[in-house]
N, C-alpha and C positions, 0 to 999 in steps of 0.2 A: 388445447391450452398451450401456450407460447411456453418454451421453458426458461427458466432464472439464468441473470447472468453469471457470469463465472468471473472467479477470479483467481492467479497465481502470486503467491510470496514468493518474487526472485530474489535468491540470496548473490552471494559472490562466486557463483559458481554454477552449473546445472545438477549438481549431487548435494547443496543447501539447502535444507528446510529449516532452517534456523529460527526465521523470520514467523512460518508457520507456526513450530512448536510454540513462540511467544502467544502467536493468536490464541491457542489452541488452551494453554497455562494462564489466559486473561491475563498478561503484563501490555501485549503490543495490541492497540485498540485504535491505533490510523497509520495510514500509509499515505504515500506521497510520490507522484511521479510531475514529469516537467508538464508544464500547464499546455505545451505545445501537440503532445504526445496522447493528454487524455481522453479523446474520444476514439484512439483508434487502438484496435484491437490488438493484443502482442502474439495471440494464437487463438489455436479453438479454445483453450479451456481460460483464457483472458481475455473478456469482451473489453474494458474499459468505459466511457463516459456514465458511472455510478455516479447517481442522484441521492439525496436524501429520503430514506422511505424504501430506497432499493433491499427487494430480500437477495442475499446473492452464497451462488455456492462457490465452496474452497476447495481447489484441487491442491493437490501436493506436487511436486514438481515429475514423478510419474505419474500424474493423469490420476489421481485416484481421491475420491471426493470425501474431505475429513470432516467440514463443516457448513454451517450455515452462516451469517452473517448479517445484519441488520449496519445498512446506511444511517447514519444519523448528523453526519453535516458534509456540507464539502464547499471550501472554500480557498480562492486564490490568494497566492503572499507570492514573495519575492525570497529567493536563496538567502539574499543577506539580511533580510527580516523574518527568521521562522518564531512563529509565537509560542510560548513557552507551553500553550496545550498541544501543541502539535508533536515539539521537542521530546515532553514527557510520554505522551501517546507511543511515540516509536522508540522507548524504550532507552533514550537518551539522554546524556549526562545535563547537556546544555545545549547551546544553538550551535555552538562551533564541533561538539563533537556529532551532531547530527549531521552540518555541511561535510566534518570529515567522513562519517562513513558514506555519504551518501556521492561525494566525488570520487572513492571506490567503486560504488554504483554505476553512478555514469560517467566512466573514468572517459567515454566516449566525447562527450560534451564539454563543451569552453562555457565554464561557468563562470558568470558575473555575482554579485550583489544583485545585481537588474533580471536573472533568469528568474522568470514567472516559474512557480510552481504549483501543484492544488494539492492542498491537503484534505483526505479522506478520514474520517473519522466511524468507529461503527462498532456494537457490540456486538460480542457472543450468544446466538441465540442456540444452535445447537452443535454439538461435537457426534461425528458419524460413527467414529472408531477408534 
């Protein structure tokens, strides 16, 4: 049996589980990376290109498996257009306060209005530990 994809909450740091513990308390319920980025893998324990329907597990940022997760949409927008379910999903005030944490994020990146991004949506199906 092929096993489930993986995924990591990177916060601002690599000692962040911020992002997780949100998952984990069902406030933070999608996540979002650059639409360029989504099918490739950031490590072993973050495969990337998640589909709707995907069951997937959650590592914590040691490697260590807290939860399950249920895919339930995933869809392209634009930095300067994030839609207010996605907004509220990651736990955001508004669209601009998600732009702003999320160019902390990827302070690496020259963001436009125009950067493609996909929004990941999913709920809580089980917590490990």
């Amino acid at each position: 049996m092929p096993r489930l994809k993986r995924l990591q909450f990177w916060g601002r740091d690599v000692d962040d589980d911020d992002l997780l513990l949100q998952a984990l308390s069902g406030q933070k319920t999608a996540t979002a990376d650059l639409a360029r980025d989504w099918h490739v893998p950031i490590s072993e324990y973050d495969d990337g290109g998640y589909m709707a329907g995907d069951l997937v597990e959650v590592y914590d940022l040691r490697n260590q498996l807290r939860c399950h997760i249920r895919i339930t949409e995933v869809y392209e927008t634009t930095f300067g257009d994030i839609p207010e379910k996605l907004w509220r999903a990651e736990v955001c005030t508004s669209a601009e306060d998600f732009r702003s944490g999320h160019r902390v994020s990827w302070s690496a990146e020259s963001l436009t209005d125009d950067t493609r991004i996909i929004g990941c949506h999913f709920e809580l199906v089980k917590i490990e530990r």
